[in-house]
OpenMM code with the backbone's topology and positions (N, CA, C; nanometers):
from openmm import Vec3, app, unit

residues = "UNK UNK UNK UNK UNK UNK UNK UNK UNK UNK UNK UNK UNK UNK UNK UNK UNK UNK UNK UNK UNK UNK UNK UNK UNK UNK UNK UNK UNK UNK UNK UNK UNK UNK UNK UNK UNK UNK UNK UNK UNK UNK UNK UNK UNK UNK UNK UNK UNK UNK UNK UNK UNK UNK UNK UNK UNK UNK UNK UNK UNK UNK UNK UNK UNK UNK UNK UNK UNK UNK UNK UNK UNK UNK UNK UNK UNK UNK UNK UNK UNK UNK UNK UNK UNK UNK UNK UNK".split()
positions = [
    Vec3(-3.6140, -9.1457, -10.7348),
    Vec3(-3.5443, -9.0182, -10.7277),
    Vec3(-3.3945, -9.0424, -10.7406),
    Vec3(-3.3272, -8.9490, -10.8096),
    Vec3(-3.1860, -8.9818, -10.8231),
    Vec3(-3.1165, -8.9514, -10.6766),
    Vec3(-3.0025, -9.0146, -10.6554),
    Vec3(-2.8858, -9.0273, -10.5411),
    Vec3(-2.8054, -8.9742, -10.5694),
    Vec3(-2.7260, -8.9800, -10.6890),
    Vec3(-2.6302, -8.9114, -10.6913),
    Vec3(-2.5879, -8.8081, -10.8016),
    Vec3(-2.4729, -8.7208, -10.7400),
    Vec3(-2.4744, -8.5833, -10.7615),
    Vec3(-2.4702, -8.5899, -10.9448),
    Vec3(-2.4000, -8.6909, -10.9763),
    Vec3(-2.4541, -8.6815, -11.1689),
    Vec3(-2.6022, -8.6988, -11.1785),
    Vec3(-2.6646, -8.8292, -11.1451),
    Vec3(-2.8050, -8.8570, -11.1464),
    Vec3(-2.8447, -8.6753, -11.1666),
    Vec3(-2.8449, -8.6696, -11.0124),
    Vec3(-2.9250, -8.5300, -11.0055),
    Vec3(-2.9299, -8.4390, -11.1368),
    Vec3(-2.7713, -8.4132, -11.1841),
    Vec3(-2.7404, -8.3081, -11.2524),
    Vec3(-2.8366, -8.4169, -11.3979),
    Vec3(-2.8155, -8.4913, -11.3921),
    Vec3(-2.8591, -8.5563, -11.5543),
    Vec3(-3.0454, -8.5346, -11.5453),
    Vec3(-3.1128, -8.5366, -11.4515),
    Vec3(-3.2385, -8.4936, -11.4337),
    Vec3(-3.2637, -8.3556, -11.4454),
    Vec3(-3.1633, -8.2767, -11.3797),
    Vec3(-3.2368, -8.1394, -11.4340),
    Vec3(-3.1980, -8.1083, -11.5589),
    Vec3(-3.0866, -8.1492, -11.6469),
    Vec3(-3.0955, -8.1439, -11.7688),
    Vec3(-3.1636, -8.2033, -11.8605),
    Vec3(-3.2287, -8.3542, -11.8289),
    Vec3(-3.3225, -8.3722, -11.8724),
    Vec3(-3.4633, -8.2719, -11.9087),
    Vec3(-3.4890, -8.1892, -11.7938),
    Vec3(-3.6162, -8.1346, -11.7679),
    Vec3(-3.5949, -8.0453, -11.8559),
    Vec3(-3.4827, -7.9277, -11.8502),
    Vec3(-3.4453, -7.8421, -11.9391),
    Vec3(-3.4417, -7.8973, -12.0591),
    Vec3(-3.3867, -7.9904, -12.1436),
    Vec3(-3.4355, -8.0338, -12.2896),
    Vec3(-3.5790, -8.0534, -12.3339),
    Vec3(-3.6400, -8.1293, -12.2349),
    Vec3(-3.7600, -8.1520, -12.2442),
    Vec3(-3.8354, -8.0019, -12.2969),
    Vec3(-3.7985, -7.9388, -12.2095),
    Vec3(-3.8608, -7.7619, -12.2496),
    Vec3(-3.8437, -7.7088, -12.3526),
    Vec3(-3.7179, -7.7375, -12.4108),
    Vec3(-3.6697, -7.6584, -12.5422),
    Vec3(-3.7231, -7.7740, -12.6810),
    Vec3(-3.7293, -7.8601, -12.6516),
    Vec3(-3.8128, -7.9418, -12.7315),
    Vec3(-3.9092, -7.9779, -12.7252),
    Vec3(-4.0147, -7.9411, -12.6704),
    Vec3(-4.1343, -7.8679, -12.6607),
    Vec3(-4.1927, -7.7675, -12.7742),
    Vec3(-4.0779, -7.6725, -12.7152),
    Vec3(-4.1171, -7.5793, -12.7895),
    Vec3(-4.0839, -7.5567, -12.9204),
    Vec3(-3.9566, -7.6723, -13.0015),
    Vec3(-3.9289, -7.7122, -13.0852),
    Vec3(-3.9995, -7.7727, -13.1803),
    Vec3(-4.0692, -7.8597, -13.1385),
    Vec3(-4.1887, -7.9424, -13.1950),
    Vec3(-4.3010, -7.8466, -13.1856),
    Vec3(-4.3521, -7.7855, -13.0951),
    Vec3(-4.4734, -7.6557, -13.1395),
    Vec3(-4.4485, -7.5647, -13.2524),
    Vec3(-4.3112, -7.5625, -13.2710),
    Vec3(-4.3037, -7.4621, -13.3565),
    Vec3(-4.2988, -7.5346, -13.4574),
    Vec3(-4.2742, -7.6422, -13.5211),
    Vec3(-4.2760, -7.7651, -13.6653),
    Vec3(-4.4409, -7.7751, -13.6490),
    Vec3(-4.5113, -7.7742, -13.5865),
    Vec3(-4.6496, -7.8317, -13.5828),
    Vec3(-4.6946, -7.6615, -13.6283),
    Vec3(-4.6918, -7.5614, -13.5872),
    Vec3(-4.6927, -7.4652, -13.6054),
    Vec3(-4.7062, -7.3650, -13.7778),
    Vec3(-4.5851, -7.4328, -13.8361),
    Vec3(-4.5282, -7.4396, -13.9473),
    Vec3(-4.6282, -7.5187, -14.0420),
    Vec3(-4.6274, -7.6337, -14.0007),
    Vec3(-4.6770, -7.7026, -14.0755),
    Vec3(-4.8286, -7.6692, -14.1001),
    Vec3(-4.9219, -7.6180, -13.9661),
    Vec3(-5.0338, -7.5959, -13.9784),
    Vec3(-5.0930, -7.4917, -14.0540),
    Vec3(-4.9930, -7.3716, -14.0730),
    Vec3(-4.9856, -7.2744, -14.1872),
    Vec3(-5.0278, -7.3365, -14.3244),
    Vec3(-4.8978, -7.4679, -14.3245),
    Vec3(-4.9349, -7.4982, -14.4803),
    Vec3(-5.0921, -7.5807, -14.5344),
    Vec3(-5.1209, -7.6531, -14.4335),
    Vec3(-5.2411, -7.7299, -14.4557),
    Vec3(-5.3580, -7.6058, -14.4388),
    Vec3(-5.3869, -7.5132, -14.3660),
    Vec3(-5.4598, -7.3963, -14.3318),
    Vec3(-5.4773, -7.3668, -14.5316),
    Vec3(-5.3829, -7.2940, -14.5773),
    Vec3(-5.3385, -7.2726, -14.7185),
    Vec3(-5.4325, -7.3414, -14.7850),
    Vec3(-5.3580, -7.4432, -14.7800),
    Vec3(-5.4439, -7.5877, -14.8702),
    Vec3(-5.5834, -7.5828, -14.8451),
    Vec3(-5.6365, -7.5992, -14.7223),
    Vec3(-5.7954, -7.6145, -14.6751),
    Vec3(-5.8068, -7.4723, -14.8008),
    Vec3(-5.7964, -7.3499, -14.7777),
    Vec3(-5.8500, -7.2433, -14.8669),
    Vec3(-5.8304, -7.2569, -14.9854),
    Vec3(-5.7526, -7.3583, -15.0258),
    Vec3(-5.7047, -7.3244, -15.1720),
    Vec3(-5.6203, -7.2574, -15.2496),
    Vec3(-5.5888, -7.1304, -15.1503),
    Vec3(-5.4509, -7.0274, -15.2341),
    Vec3(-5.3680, -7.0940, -15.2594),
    Vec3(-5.3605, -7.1538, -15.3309),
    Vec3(-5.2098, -7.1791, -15.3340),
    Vec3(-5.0541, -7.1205, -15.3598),
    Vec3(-5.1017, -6.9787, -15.3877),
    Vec3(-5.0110, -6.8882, -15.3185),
    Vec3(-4.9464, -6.8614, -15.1956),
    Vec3(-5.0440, -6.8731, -15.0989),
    Vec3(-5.0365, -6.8332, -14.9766),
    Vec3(-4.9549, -7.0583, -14.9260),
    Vec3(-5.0078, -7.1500, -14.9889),
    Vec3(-4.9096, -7.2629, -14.9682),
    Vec3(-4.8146, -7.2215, -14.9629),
    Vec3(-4.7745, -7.2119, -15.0591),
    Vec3(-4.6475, -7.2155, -15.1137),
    Vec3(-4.5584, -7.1977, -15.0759),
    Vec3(-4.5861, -7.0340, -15.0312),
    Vec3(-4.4691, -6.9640, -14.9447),
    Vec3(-4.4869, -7.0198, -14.8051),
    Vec3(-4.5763, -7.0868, -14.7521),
    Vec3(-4.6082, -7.1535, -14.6232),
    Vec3(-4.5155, -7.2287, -14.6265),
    Vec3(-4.4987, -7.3253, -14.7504),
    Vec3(-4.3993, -7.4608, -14.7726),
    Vec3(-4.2904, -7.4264, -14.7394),
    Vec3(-4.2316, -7.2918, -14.8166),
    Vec3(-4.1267, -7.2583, -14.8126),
    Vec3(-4.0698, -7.2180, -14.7082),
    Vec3(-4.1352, -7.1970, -14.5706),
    Vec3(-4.1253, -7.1277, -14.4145),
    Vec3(-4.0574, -7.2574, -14.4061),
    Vec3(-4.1814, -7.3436, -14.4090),
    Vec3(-4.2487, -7.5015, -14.3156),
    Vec3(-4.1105, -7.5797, -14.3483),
    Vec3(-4.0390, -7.5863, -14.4515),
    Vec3(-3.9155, -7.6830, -14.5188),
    Vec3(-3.8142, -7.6913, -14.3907),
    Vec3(-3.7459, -7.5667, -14.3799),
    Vec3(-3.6200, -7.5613, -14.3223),
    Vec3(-3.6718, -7.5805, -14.1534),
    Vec3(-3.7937, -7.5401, -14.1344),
    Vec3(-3.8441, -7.5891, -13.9871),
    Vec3(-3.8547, -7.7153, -13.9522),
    Vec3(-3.8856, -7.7835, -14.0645),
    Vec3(-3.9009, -7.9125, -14.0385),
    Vec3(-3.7465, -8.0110, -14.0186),
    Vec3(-3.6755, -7.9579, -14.1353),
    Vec3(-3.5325, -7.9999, -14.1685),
    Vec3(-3.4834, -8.0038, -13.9945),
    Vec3(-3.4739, -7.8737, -13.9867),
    Vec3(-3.4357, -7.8067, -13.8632),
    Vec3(-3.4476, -7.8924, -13.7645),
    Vec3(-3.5637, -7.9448, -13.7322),
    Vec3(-3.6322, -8.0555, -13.6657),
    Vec3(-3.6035, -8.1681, -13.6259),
    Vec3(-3.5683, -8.1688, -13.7746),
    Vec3(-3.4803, -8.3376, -13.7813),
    Vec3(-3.3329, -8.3300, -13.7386),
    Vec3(-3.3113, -8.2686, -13.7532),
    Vec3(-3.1176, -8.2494, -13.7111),
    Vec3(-3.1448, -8.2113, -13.5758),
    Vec3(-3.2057, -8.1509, -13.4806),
    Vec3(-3.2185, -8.1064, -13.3328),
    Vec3(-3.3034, -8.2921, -13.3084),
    Vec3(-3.3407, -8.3684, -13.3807),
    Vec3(-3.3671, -8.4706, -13.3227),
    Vec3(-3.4940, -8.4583, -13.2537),
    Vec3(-3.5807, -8.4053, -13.2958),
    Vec3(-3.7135, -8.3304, -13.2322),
    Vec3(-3.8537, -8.4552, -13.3134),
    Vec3(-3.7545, -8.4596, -13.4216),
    Vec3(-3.8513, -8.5675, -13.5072),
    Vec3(-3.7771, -8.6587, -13.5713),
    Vec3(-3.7920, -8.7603, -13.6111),
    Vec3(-3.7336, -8.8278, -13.6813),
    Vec3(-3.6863, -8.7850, -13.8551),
    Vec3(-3.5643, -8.7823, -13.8743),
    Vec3(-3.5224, -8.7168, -14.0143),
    Vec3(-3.5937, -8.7998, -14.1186),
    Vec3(-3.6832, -8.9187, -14.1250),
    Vec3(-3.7438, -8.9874, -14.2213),
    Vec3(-3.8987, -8.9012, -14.2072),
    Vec3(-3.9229, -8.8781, -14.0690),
    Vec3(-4.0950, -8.8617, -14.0915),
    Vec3(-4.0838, -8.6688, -14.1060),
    Vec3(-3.9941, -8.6213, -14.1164),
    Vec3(-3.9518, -8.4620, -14.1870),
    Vec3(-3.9896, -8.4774, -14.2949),
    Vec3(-3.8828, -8.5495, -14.3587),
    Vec3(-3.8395, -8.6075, -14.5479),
    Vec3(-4.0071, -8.6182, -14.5524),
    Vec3(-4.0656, -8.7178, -14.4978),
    Vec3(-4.2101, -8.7816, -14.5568),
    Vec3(-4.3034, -8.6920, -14.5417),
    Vec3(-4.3187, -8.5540, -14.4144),
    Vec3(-4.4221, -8.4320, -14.3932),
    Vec3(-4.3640, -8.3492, -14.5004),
    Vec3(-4.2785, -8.3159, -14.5726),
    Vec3(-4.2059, -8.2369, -14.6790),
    Vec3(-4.2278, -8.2884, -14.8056),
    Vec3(-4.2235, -8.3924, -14.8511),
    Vec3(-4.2525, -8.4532, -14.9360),
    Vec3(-4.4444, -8.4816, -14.9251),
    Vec3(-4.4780, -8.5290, -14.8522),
    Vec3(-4.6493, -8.5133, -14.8565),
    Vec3(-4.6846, -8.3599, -14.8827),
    Vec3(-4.6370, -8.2492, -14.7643),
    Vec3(-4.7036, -8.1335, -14.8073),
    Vec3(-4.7235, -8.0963, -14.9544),
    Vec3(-4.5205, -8.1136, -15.0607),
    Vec3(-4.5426, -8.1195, -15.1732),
    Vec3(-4.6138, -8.1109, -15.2688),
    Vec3(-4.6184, -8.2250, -15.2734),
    Vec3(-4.7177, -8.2972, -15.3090),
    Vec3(-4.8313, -8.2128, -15.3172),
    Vec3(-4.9440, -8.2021, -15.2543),
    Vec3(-5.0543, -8.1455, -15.1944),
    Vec3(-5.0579, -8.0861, -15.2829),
    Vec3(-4.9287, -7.9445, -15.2399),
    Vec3(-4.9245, -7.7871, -15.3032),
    Vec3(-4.9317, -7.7909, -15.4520),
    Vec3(-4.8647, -7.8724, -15.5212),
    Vec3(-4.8440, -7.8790, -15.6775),
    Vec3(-4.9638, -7.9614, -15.6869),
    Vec3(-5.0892, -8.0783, -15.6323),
    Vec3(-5.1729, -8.0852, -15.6923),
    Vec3(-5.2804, -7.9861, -15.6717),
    Vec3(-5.2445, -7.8451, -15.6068),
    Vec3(-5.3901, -7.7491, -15.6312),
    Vec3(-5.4141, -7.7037, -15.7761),
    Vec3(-5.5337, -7.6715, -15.7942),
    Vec3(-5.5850, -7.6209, -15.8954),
    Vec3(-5.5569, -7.4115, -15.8973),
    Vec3(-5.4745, -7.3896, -16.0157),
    Vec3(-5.4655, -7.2327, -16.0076),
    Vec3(-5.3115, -7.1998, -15.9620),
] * unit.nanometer
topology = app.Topology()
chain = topology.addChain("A")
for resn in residues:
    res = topology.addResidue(resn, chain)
    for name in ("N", "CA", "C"):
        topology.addAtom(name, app.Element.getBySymbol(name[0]), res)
């Protein structure tokens, strides 16, 4: 348990980040599950514009430090991918 009065204060701000990045990362997992959902059906209409949500969420992600800015680049670049090899 922390002793002193920073400790303390640096734990409950800990807890409070923890929360908002939480819900940071639910919402990239969120995003993302739209686009693979898409894909499983095939529209690739309905991808697409998923991708296009899912991009800046993910980006987003990476700059709040929620994910690593390489494994963004690499879920953005895989979804890609995906979307341009559907058929239609």
């Amino acid at each position: 348990m922390a002793n002193t009065r920073s400790a303390k204060k640096a734990a409950r701000q800990a807890v409070r980040r923890t929360e908002v990045n939480k819900a940071r990362r639910s919402r990239v997992r969120s995003y993302v599950r739209k686009v693979e959902e898409a894909i499983a059906k095939g529209d690739r209409a309905a991808a697409s514009a998923a991708l296009k949500e899912a991009q800046p969420e993910l980006m987003r992600g990476a700059r709040k430090k929620v994910i690593h800015k390489n494994a963004a680049a690499r879920k953005v670049s895989r979804l890609t991918k995906r979307v341009k090899s559907m058929s239609g």
